[in-house]
C-alpha positions as CSV (number, residue, x, y, z in Angstrom):
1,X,43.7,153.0,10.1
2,X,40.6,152.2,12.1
3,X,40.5,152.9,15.7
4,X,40.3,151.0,18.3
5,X,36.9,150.8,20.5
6,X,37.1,153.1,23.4
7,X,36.3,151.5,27.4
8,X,34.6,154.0,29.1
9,X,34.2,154.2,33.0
10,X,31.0,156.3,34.2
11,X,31.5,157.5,37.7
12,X,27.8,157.5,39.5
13,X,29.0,159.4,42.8
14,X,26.0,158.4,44.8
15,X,25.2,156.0,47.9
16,X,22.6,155.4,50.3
17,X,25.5,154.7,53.0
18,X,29.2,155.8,53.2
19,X,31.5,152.8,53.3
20,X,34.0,153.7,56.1
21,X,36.5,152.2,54.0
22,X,36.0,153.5,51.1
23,X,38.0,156.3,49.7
24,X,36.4,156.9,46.5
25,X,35.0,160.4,45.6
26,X,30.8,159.4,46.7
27,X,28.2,161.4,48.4
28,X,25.2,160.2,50.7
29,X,21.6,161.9,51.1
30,X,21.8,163.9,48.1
31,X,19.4,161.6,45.8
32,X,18.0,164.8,44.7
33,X,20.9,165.5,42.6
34,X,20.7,162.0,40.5
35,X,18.6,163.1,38.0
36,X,20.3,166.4,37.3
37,X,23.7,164.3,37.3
38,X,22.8,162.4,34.4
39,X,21.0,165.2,32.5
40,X,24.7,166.5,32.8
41,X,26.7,162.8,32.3
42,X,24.1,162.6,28.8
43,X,25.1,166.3,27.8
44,X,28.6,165.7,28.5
45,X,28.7,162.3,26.4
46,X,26.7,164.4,23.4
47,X,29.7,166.8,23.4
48,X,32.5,164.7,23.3
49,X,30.7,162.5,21.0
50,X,30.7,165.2,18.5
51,X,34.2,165.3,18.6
52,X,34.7,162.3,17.5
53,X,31.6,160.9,15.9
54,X,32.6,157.4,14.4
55,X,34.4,156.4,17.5
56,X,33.2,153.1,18.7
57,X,32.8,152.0,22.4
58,X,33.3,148.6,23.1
59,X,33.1,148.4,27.1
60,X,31.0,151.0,29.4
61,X,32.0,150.1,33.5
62,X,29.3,152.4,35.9
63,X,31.1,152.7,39.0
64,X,31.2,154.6,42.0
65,X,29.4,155.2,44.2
66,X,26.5,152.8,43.8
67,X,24.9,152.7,40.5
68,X,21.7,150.4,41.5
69,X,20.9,153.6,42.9
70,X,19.7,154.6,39.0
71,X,16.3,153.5,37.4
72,X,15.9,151.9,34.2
73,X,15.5,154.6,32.8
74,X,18.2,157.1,33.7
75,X,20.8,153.9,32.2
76,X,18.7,153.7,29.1
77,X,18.9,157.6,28.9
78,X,22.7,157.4,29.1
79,X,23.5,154.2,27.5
């Protein structure tokens, strides 16, 4: 029986600003630690992905946080 296409939801945990409504789990001044983030996000994504290598994805959400706050090329290095 095939499997049904996972939705995944990445959680980018970075802002330029805190929201004061916002209750989310997000960080401000730290854009140091984006790029180690997704080094970590890819790594974790490569792991899981071996256990279960013909699972398809159908829908990935980025959320957060603020994920405009990524380049081009940090979401074609996770995507």
């Amino acid at each position: 029986m095939a499997q049904k296409p996972l939705s995944l939801y990445l959680h980018i945990p970075f802002c330029s600003t805190k929201c004061t409504y916002c209750a989310f789990n997000t960080y401000i001044r730290l854009e140091t630690l984006i790029e180690p983030f997704i080094h970590a996000l890819v790594r974790e994504i490569e792991i899981v992905g071996q256990s279960k290598p013909r699972q398809a994805v159908g829908t990935i959400f980025f959320g957060g946080g603020t994920p405009s706050l990524l380049t081009p090329e940090q979401f074609a290095l996770v995507l």
